[in-house]
C-alpha positions in Angstrom: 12.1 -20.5 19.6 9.6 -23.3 19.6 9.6 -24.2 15.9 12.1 -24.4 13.0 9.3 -23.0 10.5 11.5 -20.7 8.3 13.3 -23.1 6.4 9.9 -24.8 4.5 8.9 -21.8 2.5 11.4 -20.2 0.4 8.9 -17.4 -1.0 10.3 -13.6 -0.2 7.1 -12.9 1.4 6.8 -16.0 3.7 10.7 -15.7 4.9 10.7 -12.4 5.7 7.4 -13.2 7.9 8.8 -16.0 9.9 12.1 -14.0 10.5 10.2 -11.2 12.2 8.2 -13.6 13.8 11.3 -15.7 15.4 13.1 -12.6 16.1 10.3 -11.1 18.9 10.9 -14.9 20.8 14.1 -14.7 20.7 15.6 -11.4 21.7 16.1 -10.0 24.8 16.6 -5.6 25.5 20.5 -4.7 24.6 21.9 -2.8 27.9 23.9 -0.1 28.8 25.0 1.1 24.7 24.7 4.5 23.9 21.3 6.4 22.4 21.9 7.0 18.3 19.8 8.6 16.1 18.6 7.3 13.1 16.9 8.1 9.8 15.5 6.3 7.1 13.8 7.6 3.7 12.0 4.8 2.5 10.2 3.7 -1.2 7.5 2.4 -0.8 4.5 0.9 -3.3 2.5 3.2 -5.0 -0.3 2.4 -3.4 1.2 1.9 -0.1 -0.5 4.2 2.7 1.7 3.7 5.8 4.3 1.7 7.0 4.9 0.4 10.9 8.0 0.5 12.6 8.8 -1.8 15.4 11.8 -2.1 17.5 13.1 -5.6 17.8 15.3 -5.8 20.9 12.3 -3.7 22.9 9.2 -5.8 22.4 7.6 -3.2 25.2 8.6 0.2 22.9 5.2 1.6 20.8 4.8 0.8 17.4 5.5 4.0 15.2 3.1 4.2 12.1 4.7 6.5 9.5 2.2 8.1 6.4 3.2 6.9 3.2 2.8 9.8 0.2 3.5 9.2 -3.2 5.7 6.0 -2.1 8.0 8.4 0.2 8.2 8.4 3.3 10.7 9.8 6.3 11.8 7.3 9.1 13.7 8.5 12.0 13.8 8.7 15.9 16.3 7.7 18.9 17.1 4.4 19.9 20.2 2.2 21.9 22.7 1.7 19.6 22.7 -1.7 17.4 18.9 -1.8 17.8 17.5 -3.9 14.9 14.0 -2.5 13.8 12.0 -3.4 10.9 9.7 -2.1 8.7 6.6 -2.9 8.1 4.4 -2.7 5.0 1.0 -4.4 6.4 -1.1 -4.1 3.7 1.4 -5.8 1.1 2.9 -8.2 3.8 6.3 -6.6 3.0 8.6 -6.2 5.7 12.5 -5.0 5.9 15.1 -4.9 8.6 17.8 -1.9 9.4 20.2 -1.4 12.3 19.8 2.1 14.3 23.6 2.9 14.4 23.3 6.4 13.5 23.6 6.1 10.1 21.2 8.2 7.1 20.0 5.7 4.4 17.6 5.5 1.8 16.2 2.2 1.9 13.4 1.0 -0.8 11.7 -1.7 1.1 10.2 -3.5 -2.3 13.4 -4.9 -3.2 15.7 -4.2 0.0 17.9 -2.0 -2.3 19.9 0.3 0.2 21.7 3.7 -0.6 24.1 5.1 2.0 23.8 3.8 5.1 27.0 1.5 7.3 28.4 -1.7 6.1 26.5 -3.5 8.8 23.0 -2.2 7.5 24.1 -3.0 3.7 25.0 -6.8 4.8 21.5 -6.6 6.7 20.0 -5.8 3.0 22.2 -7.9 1.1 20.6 -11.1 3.3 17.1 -10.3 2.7 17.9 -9.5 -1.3 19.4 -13.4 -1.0 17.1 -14.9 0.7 14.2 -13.3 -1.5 16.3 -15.8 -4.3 17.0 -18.9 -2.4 14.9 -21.6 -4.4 15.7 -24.7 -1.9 16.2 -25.2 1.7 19.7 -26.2 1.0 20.4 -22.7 -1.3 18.9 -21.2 1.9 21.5 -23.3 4.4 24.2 -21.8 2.1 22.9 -18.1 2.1 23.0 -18.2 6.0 26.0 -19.9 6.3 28.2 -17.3 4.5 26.6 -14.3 6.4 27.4 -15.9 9.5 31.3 -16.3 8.1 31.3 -12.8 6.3 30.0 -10.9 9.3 31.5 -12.2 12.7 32.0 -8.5 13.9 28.8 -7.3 13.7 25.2 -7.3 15.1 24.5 -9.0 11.7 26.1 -12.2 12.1 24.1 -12.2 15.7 20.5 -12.1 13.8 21.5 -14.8 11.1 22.4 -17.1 14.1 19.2 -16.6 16.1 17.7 -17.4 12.7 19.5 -20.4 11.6 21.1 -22.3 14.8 18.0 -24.9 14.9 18.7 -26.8 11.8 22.7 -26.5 12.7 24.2 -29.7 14.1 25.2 -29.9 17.9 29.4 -30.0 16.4 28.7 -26.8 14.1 27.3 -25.2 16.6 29.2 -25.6 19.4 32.1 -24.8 17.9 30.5 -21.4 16.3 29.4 -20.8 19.6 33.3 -20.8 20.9 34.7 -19.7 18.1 35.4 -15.8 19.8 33.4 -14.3 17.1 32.4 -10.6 18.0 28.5 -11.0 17.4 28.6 -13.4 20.0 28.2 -10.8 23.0 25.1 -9.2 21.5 21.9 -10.8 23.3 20.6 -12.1 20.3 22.7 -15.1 21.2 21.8 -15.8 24.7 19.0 -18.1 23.5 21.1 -19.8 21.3 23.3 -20.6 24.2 20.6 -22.0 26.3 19.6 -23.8 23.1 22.8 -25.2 23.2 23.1 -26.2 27.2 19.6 -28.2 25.7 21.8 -30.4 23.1 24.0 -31.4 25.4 21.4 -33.1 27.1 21.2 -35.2 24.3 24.6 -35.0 22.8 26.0 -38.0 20.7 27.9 -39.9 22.9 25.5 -39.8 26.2 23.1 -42.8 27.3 19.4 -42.0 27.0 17.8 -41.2 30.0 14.6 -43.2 30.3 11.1 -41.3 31.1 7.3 -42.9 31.1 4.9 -41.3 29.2 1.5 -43.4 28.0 0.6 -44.2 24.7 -2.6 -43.6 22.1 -4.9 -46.4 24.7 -3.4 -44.5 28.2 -1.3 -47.1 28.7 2.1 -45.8 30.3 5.3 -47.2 29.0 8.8 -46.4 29.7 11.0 -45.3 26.9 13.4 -48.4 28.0 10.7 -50.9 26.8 11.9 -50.0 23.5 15.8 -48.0 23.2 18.6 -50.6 24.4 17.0 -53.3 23.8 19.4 -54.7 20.9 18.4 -52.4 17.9 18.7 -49.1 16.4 15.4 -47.0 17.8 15.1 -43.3 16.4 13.5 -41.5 19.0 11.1 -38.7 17.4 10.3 -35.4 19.1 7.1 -34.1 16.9 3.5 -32.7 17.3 0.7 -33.1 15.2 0.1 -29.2 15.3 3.9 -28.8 13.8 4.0 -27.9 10.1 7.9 -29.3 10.1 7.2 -32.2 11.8 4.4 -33.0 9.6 6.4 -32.6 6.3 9.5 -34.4 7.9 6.9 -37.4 8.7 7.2 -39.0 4.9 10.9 -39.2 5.3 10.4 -40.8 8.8 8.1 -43.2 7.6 10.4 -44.1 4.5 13.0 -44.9 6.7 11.0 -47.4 8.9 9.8 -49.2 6.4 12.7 -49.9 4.7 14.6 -50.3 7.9 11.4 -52.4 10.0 12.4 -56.2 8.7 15.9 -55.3 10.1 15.0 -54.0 14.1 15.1 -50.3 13.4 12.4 -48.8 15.3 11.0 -45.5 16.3 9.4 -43.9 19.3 7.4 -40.4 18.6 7.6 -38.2 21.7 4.7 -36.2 21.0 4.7 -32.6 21.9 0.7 -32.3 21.5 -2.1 -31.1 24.2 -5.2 -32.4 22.2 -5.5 -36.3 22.7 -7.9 -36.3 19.5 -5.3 -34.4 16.8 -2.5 -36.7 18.1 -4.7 -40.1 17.6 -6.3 -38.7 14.9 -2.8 -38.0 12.8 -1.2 -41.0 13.9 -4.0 -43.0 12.4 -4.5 -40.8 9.1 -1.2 -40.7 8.2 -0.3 -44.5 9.4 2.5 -43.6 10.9 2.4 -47.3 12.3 5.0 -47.4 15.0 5.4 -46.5 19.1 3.8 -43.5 20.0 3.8 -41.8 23.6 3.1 -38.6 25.1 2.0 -36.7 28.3 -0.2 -34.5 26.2 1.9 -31.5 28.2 2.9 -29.6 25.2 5.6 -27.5 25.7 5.6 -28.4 29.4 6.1 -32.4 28.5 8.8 -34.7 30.4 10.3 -35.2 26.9 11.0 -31.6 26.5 12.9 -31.1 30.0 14.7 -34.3 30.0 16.8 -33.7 26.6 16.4 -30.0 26.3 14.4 -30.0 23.7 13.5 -26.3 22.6 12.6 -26.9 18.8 10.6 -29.8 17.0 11.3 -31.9 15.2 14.3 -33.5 16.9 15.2 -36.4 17.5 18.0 -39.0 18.6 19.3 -42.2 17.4 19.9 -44.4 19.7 22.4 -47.4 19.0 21.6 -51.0 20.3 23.2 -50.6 23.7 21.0 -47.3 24.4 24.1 -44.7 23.0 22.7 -41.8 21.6 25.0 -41.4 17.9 23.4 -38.9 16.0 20.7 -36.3 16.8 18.3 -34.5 14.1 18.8 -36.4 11.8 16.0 -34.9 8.7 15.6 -35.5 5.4 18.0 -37.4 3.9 21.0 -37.4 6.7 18.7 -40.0 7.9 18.5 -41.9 5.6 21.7 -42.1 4.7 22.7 -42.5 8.7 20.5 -45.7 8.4 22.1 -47.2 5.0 25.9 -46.7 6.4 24.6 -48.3 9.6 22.3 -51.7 7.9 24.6 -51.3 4.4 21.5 -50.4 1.9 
């Protein structure tokens, strides 16, 4: 997953949306389980017409469209066993998530309420009824954190993780990835291992590793004209095109100002492919400090040399070029930066 984009919008509609959408980069076809059947008898909206049903771990099996009458309709088929699928209500951008584990269930995808169906599919439910009420990114933190603890022997706790390991810190998850925890076979998780093998790249503790990239005039620079040179330097992995990065950028810009007079500085890594949006945000939004890039997007130096699979991330670098934290957002970094200068 390129993006941590779930965690901005807390609206029902919006988190369902990204979910789906993070789930078809992430997950790979489940092998060698055994065929189940399934079946689903769904409420609908009154005015809903038909619904779409997509299988998750197979992004290359057909899209089923089922008729909606009289907001009833009849869901069922074959599929490998712990298959997530989701329905999908297109016209009211409504969309729900079960497990094919051979379970019946009467599911109303409006509010996510489930009747019958297997433990795992009513935890499934019970997440997307929570999140539906999550009001703040923190609530939302909280939400996904007890799923993940009440559901570590089940597919469940394997989709919340694929979901929520981005904004986790390198100690949380590393140890939740070696914690033994039965969800952690399903291939759900394989990205979040490589995601993982990424952060070590970059784990506190390691000297930065110097690249060259040039900055808004073409001028190339190497990142050791500026990190272990005697200050603090934040180095920020963003893109002008990424919604997170943009609404992390006040904080960001907080910080060095507050923190300038003292040596702090920053270096943005940029992520971007247009030379124009970069330049053209950097100056619009006077986000007056060291900027580089390679204009490579996903394919930049920055991204390969400290694993970088998700923006924004970043590292902060201690005088002698030590890396001590990493993603530090809102206000972890700020408060990072007063225990370090002492206001």
């Amino acid at each position: 997953m390129q993006v941590s984009h779930y965690l901005r919008n807390f609206s029902y509609r919006f988190m369902k949306k990204s979910i789906f959408t993070a789930v078809l980069l992430l997950i790979s076809a489940i092998t060698a389980n055994a065929q189940v059947t399934y079946k689903v008898n769904i409420t609908a909206k009154p005015e809903t017409k038909k619904v779409i049903v997509l299988d998750l771990i197979d992004r290359n099996a057909p899209r089923d469209t089922v008729a909606v009458n009289d907001s009833k309709a009849t869901i069922n088929g074959t599929k490998t066993a712990q298959t997530i699928m989701v329905i999908i209500d297109p016209d009211n951008q409504l969309q729900s998530f079960f497990v094919a584990d051979g379970s019946e269930m009467n599911l109303n995808i409006v509010t996510d309420e489930l009747d019958g169906g297997s433990k795992v599919n009513q935890s499934m439910c019970a997440l997307s009824r929570k999140m539906a009420e999550a009001k703040t990114q923190e609530e939302f933190i909280g939400i996904m954190r007890e799923t993940l603890a009440t559901n570590r022997d089940n597919i469940v706790g394997a989709f919340v993780l694929s979901q929520f390991y981005s904004v986790m810190g390198y100690d949380e998850l590393k140890k939740e990835l070696s914690s033994g925890a039965a969800y952690l076979d399903y291939p759900l998780v394989e990205p979040v291992k490589q995601y993982l093998k990424g952060l070590e790249k970059r784990a506190p503790g390691n000297m930065f590793v110097d690249i060259e990239e040039a900055d808004t005039l073409g001028v190339n620079h190497k990142l050791s004209e500026y990190v272990g040179k005697g200050n603090y330097v934040l180095v920020d992995f963003w893109a002008s095109w990424c919604g997170p990065c943009m609404a992390e950028m006040p904080n960001v810009k907080a910080n060095y100002d507050k923190y300038k007079s003292k040596g702090f500085n920053v270096v943005g890594l940029s992520f971007d492919r247009s030379a124009d949006n970069w330049k053209k945000t950097i100056r619009e939004k006077e986000l007056n400090w060291v900027h580089l890039s390679d204009l490579k997007y996903w394919n930049t130096i920055a991204s390969e040399t400290y694993g970088i699979r998700a923006i924004p991330a970043s590292i902060l670098c201690d005088p002698d070029g030590k890396i001590i934290a990493i993603d530090l957002r809102g206000e972890s970094l700020g408060n990072k930066l007063k225990e370090i200068y002492g206001f």
